[in-house]
C-alpha positions as CSV (number, residue, x, y, z in Angstrom):
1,X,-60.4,-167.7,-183.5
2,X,-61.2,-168.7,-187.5
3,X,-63.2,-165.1,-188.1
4,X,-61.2,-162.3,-190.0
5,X,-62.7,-158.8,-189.7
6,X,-61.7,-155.8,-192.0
7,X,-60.7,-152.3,-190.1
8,X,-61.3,-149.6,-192.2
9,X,-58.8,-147.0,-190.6
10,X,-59.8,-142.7,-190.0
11,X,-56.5,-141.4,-188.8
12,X,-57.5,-137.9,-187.4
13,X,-55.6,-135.2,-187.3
14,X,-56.6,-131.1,-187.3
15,X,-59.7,-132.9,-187.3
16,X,-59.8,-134.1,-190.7
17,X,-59.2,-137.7,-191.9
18,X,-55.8,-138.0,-193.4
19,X,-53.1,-140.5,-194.4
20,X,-49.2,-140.9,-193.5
21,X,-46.4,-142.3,-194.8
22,X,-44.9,-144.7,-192.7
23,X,-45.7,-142.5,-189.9
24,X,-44.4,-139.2,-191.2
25,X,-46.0,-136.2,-189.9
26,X,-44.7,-134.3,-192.8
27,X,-46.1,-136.7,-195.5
28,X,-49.6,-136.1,-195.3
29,X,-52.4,-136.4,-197.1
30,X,-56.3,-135.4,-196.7
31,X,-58.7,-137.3,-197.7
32,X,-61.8,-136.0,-195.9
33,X,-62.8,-133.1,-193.9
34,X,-65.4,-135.3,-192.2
35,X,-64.1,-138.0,-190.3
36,X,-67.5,-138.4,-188.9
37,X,-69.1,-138.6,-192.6
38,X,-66.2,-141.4,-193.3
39,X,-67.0,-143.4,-190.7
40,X,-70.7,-143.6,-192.0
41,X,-69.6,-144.1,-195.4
42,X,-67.6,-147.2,-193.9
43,X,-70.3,-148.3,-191.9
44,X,-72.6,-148.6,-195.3
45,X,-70.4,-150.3,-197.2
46,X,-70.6,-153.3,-194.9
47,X,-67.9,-152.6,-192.3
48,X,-68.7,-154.0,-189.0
49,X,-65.7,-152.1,-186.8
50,X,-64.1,-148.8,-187.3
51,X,-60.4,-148.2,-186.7
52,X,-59.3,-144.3,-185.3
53,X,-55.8,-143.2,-184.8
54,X,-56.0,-139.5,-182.8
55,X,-52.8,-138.6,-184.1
56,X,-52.5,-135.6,-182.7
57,X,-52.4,-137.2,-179.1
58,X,-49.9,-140.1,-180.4
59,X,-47.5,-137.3,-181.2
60,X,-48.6,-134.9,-178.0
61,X,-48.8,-137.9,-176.0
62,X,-52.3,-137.7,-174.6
63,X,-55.9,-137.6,-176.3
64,X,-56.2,-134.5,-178.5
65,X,-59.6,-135.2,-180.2
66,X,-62.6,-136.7,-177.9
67,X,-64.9,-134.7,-179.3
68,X,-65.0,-136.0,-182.6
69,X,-64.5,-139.5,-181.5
70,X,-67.1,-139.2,-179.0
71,X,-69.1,-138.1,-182.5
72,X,-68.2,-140.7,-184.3
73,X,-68.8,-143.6,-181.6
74,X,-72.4,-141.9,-181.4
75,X,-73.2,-141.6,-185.2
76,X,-72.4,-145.7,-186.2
77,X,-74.1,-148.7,-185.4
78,X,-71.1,-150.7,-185.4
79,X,-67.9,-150.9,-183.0
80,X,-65.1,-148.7,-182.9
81,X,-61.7,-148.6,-181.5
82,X,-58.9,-145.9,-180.8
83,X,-55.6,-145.6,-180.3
84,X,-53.0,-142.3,-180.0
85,X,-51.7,-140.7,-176.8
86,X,-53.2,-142.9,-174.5
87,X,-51.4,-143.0,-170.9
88,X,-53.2,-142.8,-168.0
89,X,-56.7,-144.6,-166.5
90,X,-58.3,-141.4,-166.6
91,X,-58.1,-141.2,-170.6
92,X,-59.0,-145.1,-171.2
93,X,-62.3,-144.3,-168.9
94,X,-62.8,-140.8,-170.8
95,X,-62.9,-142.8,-173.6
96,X,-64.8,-145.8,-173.2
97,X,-67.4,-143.5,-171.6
98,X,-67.6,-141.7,-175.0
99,X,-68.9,-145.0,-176.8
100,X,-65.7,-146.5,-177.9
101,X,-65.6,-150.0,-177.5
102,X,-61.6,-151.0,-177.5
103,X,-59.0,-148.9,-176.9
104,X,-55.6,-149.5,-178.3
105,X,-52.3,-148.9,-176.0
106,X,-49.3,-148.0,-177.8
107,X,-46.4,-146.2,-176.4
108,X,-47.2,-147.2,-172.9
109,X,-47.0,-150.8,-172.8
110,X,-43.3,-150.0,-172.8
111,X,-42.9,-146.9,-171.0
112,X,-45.1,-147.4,-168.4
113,X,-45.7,-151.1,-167.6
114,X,-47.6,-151.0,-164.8
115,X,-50.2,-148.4,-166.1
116,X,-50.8,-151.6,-169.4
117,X,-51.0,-154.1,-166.6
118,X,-53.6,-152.3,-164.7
119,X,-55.8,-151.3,-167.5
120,X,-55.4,-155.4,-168.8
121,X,-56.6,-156.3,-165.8
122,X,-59.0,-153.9,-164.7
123,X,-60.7,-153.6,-169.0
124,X,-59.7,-157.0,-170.4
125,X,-60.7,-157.4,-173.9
126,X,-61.7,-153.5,-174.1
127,X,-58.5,-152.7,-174.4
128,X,-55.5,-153.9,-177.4
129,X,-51.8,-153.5,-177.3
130,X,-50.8,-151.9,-180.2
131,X,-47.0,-153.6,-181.6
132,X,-45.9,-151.1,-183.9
133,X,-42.2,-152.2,-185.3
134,X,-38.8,-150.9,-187.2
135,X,-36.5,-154.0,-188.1
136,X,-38.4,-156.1,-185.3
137,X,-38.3,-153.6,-182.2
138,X,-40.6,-151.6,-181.1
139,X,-41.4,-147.8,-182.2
140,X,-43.3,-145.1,-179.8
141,X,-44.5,-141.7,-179.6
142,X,-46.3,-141.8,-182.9
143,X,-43.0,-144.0,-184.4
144,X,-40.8,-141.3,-183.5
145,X,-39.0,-143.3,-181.4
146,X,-37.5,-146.8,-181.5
147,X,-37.1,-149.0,-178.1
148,X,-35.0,-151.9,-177.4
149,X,-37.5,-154.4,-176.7
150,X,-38.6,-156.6,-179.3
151,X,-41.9,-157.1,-181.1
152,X,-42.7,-160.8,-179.8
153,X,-40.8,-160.5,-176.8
154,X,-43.3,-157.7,-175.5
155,X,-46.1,-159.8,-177.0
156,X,-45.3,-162.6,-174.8
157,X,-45.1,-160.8,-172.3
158,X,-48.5,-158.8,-172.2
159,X,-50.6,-162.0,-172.8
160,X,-49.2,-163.0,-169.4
161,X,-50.5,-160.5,-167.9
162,X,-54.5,-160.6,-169.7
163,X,-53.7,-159.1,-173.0
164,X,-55.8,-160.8,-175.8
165,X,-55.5,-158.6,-179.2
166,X,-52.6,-156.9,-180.6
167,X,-52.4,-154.9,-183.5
168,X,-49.1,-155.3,-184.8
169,X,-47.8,-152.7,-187.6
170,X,-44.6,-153.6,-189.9
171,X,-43.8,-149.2,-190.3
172,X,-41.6,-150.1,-192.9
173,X,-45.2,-151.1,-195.1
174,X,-47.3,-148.5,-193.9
175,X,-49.1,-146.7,-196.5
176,X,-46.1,-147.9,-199.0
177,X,-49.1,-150.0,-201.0
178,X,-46.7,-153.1,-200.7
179,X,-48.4,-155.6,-199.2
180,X,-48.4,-156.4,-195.5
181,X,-45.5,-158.5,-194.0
182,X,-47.4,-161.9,-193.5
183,X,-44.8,-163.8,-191.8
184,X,-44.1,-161.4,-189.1
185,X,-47.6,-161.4,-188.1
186,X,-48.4,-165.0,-188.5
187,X,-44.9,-165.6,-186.0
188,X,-46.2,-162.3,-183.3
189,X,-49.9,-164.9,-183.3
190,X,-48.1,-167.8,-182.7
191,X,-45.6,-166.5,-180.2
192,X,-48.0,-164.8,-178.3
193,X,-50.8,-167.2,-178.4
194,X,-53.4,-164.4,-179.4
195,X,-55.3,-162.4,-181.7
196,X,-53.3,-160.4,-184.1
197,X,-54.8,-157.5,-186.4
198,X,-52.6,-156.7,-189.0
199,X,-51.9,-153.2,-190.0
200,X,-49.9,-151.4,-192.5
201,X,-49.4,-152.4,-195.8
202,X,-52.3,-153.5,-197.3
203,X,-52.8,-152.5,-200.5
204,X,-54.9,-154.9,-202.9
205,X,-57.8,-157.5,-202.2
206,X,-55.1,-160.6,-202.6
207,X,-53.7,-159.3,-199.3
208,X,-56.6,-159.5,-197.2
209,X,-57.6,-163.3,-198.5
210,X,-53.5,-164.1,-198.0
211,X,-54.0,-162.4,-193.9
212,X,-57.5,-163.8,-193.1
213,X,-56.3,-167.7,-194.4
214,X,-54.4,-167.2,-191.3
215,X,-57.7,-166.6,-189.1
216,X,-56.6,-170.2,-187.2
217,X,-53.3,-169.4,-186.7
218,X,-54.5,-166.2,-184.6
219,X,-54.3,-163.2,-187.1
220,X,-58.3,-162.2,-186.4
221,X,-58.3,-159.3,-189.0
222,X,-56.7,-156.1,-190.8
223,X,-56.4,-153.0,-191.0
224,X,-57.3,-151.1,-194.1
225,X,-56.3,-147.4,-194.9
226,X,-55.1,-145.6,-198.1
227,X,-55.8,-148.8,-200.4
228,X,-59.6,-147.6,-199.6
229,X,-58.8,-144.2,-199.7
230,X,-57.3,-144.3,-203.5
231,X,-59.9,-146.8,-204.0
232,X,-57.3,-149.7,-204.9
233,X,-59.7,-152.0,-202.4
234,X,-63.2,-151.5,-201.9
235,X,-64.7,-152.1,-198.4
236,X,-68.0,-153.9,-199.8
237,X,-66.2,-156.6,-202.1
238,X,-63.8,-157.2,-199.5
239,X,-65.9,-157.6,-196.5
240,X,-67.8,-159.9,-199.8
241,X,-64.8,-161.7,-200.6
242,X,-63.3,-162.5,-196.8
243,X,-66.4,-163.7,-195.4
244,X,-66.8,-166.2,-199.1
245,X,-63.2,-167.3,-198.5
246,X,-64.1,-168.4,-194.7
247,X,-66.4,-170.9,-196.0
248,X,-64.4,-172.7,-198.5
């Protein structure tokens, strides 16, 4: 549970690679008209997993762009996982059949319970619960929407029933460049008992040696968009500078 992997994050949409603000639809910005060429570029700079976010599907509530992420999953070498709209066994098998190797359920594990506890037990570690929360509770439908249920309550939960990774987002951080919320991930690991990936937030290269010196307290990596994207991080010296702090 000590290793810490970088994510650097392609968040499709129109199919180009583009950035939000805390999950704003209107505040966008492109970055790349390639998401394929992106992922390459990732992939030489020493990342070993790519991060999508279709989120076209997370707002229309099913898959939207297979094609390219079927493209993308066939032009890297390394891992990649993807999250948006997913709701139904028919899309996580679409998917994984396409070369993805972990799929990420959001909105579902608390809308449709029964559908997350199928896929846990029928994918296992192919599959991640993705923990996105406002003020401790959990958002859906692409953050549009808040629930009632909170963040490490729902945690707990879906590791009863075979989940083993989250990916917990504080939306109040995302792509605000202000540093990830540290303690709420560190306590969503230790409630839960597994693997958190942090998302949202991270900004600067502090931030990823503050996450990953929590590796053995159960936060197993981060997520990393717009810091790359403005170039206030780069992927090479980070993946450098992770892997040199996991052997002091």
């Amino acid at each position: 549970m000590s290793s810490f992997i970088i994510y650097p994050a392609i968040d499709i949409r129109d199919g180009k690679c583009v950035r939000l603000v805390q999950g704003d639809y209107n505040q966008e910005t492109v970055y790349n008209d390639d998401p394929v060429q992106v992922a390459l570029s990732w992939e030489k700079q020493g990342g070993t997993y790519v991060h999508l976010v279709d989120l076209d599907g997370a707002k229309a509530g099913h898959p939207v762009n297979d094609e390219l992420i079927g493209r993308i999953a066939s032009a890297v070498n390394v891992p990649v996982q993807v999250g948006g709209g997913l709701r139904t066994v028919a899309d996580v098998e679409r998917l994984l059949g396409l070369g993805v190797s972990r799929l990420i359920i959001g909105t579902a594990a608390i809308e449709d319970r029964a559908f997350t506890e199928e896929v846990l037990g029928r994918y296992g570690d192919k599959v991640a619960i993705g923990i996105d929360a406002r003020n401790g509770y959990v958002a859906t439908r692409g953050w549009l929407e808040t629930s009632e249920v909170q963040a490490e309550v729902l945690a707990k939960e879906l590791a009863a029933f075979g989940a083993e990774t989250f990916i917990f987002t504080d939306i109040s951080r995302d792509g605000m460049m202000q540093g990830p919320n540290v303690e709420a991930i560190v306590s969503l690991a230790k409630a839960s008992g597994r693997t958190v990936i942090a998302s949202g937030g991270v900004s600067v290269m502090d931030d990823l040696l503050r996450l990953s010196k929590h590796a053995e307290d159960g936060v197993g990596g981060a997520i990393v968009g717009k810091a790359l994207y403005t170039g206030s991080i780069d992927l090479s010296e980070a993946v450098r500078a992770v892997n040199n702090s996991d052997t002091i």
